[in-house]
One Martini backbone bead per residue (centre of mass of N, CA, C, O) as a GRO file, in nm:
protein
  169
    1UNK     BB    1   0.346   0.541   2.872
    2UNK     BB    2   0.606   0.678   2.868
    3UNK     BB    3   0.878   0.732   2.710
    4UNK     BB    4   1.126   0.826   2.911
    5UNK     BB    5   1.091   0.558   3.080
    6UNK     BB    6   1.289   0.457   2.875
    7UNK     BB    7   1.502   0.298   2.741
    8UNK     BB    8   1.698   0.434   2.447
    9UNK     BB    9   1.574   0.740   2.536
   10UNK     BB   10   1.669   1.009   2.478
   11UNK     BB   11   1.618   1.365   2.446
   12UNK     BB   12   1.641   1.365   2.135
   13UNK     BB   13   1.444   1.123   2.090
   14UNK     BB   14   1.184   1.237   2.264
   15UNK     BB   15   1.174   1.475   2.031
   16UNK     BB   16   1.154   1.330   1.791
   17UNK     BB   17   0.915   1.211   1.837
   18UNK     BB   18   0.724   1.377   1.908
   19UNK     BB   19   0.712   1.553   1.649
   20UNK     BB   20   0.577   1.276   1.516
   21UNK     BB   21   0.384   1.189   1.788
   22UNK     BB   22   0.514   1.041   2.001
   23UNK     BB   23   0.466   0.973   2.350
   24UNK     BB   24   0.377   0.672   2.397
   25UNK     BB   25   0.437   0.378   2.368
   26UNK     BB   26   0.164   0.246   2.279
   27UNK     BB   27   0.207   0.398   2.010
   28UNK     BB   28   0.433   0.234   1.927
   29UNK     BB   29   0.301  -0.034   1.927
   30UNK     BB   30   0.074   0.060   1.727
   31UNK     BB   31   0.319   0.117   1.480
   32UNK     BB   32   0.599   0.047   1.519
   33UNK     BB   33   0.894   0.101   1.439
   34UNK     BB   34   0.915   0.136   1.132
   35UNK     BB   35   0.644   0.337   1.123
   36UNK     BB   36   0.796   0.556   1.316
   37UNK     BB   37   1.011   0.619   1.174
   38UNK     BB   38   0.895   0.729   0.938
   39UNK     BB   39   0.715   0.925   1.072
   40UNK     BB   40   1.031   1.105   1.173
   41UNK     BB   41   1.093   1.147   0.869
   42UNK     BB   42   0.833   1.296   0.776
   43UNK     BB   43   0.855   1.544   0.994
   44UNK     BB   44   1.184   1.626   0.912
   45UNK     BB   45   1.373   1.516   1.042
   46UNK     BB   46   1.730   1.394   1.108
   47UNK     BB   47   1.763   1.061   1.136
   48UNK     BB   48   1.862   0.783   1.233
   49UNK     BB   49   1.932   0.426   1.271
   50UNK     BB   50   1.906   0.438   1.605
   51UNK     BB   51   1.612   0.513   1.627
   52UNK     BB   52   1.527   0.219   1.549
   53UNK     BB   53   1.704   0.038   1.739
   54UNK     BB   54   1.568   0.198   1.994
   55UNK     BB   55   1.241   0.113   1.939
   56UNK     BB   56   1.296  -0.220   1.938
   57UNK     BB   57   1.472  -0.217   2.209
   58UNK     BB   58   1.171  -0.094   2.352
   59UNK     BB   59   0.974  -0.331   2.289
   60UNK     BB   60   1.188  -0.598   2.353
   61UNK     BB   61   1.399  -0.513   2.610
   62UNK     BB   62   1.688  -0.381   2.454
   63UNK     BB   63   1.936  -0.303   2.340
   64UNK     BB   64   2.021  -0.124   2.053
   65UNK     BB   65   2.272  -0.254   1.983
   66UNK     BB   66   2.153  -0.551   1.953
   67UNK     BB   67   1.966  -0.510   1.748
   68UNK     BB   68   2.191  -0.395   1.539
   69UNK     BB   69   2.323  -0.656   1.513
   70UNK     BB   70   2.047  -0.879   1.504
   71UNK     BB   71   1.833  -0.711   1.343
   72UNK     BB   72   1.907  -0.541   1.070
   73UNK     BB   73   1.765  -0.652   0.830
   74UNK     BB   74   1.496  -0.699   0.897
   75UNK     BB   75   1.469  -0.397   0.906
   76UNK     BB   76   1.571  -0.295   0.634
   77UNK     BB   77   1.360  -0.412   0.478
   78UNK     BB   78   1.077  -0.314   0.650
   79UNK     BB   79   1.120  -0.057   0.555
   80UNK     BB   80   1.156  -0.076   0.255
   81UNK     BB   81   0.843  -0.191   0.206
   82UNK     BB   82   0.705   0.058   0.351
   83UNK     BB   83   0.808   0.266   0.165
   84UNK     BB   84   0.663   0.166  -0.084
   85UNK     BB   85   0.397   0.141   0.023
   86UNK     BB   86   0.383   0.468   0.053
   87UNK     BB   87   0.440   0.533  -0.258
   88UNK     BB   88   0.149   0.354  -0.356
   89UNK     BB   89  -0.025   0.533  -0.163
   90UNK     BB   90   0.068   0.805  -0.305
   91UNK     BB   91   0.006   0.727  -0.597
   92UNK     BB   92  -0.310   0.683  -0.548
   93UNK     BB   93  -0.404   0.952  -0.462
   94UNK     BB   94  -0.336   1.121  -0.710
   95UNK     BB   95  -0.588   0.977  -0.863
   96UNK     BB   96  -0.844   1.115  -1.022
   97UNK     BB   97  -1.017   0.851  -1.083
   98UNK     BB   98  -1.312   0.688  -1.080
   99UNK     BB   99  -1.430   0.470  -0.871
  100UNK     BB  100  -1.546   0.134  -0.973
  101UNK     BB  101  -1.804  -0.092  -0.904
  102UNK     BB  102  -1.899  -0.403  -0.897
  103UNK     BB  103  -2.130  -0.526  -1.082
  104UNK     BB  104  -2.333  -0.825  -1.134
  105UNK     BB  105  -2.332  -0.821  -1.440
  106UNK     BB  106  -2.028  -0.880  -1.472
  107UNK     BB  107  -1.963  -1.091  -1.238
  108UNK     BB  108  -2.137  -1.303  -1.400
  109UNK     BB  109  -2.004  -1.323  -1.675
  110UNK     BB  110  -1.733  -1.380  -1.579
  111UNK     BB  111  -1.797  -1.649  -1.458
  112UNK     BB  112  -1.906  -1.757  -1.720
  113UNK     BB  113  -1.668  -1.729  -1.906
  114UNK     BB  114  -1.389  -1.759  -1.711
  115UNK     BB  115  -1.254  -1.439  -1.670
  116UNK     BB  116  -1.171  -1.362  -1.365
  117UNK     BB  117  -0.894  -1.376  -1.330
  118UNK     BB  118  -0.816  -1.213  -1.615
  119UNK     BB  119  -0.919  -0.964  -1.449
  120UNK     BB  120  -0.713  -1.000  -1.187
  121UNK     BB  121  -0.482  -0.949  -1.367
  122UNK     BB  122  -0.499  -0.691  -1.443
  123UNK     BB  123  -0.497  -0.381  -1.407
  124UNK     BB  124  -0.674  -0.136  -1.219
  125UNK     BB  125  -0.717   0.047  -1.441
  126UNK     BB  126  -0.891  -0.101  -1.605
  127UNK     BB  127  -1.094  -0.232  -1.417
  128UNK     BB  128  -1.228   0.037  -1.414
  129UNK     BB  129  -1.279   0.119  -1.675
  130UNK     BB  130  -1.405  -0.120  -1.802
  131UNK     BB  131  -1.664  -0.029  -1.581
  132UNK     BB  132  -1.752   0.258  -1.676
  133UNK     BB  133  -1.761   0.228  -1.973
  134UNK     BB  134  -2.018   0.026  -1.929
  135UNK     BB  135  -2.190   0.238  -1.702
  136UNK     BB  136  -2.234   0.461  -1.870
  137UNK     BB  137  -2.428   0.369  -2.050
  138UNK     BB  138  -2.763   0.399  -2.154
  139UNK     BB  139  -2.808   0.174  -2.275
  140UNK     BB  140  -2.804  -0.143  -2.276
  141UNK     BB  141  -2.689  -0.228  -2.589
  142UNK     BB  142  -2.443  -0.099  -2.503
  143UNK     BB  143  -2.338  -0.242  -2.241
  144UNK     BB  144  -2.308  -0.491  -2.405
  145UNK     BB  145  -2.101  -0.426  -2.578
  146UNK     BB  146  -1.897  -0.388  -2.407
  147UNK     BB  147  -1.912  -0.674  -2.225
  148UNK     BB  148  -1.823  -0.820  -2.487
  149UNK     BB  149  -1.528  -0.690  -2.545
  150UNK     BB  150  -1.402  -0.726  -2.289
  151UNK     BB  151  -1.437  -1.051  -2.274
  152UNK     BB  152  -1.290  -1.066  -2.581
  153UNK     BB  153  -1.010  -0.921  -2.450
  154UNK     BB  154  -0.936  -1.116  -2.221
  155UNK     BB  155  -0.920  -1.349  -2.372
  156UNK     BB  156  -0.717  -1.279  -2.552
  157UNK     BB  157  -0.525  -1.080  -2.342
  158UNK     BB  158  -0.372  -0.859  -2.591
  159UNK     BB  159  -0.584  -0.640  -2.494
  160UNK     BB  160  -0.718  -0.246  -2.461
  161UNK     BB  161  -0.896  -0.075  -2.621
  162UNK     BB  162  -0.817  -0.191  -2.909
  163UNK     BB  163  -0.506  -0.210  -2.755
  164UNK     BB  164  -0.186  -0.331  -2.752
  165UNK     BB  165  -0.128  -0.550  -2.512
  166UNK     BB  166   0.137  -0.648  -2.254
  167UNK     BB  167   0.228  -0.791  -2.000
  168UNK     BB  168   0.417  -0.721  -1.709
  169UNK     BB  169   0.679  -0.941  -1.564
   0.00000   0.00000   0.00000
């Protein structure tokens, strides 16, 4: 179904989304009001916050005022939420160093001495820096060698490659 078909949407609304992909109800449905919005701000526009309660009282089959009164924190909450989120997926696209898979015998290993937890508080670019380093490694009794490090700072907790570490809180 069309965008002009609904109720809250004005032709410079539905010029407005058109502009960032969206045509129709269903496209907003499968985006959300929230996904949506943002998507319309991202492609250049200079929309307010009416068009966000445009599109969730054509989801909901209300009002736009009647949205702005009534769910406006809900809503600016999941915008704000949304956008950490894309901020978040935008700084890790930028991340040039290669991912490295958990091999078994590292997931082993971590089991056997109780220190998977501990693991998985690490932030994400050690957990991979440490896999890497240790699979890296061209003979077996290095990567022994590295696999009992990391497992030793782990343990420690407050070490990382060597270098005085400590989780921010």
């Amino acid at each position: 179904m069309n965008i002009a078909d609904f109720p809250n949407f004005g032709p410079k609304s539905q010029q407005m989304l058109a502009q960032a992909g969206v045509h129709t109800i269903e496209q907003l449905r499968e985006l959300g009001a929230v996904r949506a919005y943002l998507q319309v701000k991202q492609s250049g526009v200079n929309a307010s916050l009416n068009l966000l309660w445009a599109m969730e009282g054509a989801l909901s089959n209300r009002h736009w005022q009647d949205v702005a009164k009534h769910d406006r924190l809900r809503l600016l909450l999941a915008l704000e939420d949304t956008e950490k989120d894309t901020v978040a997926t935008a700084k890790m696209a930028r991340i040039k160093r290669e991912r490295h898979p958990m091999p078994d015998f590292i997931r082993d290993a971590l089991d056997a001495k109780k220190l998977t937890a501990a693991y998985d508080a690490r932030p994400p670019y050690q957990r991979n820096d440490y896999i890497g380093w240790i699979t890296r490694a061209k003979l077996p009794a290095t990567q022994q060698k590295h696999l009992d490090q990391m497992l030793d700072e782990l343990e420690r907790g407050d070490v990382y490659m060597k270098m005085v570490w400590r989780k921010k809180s």
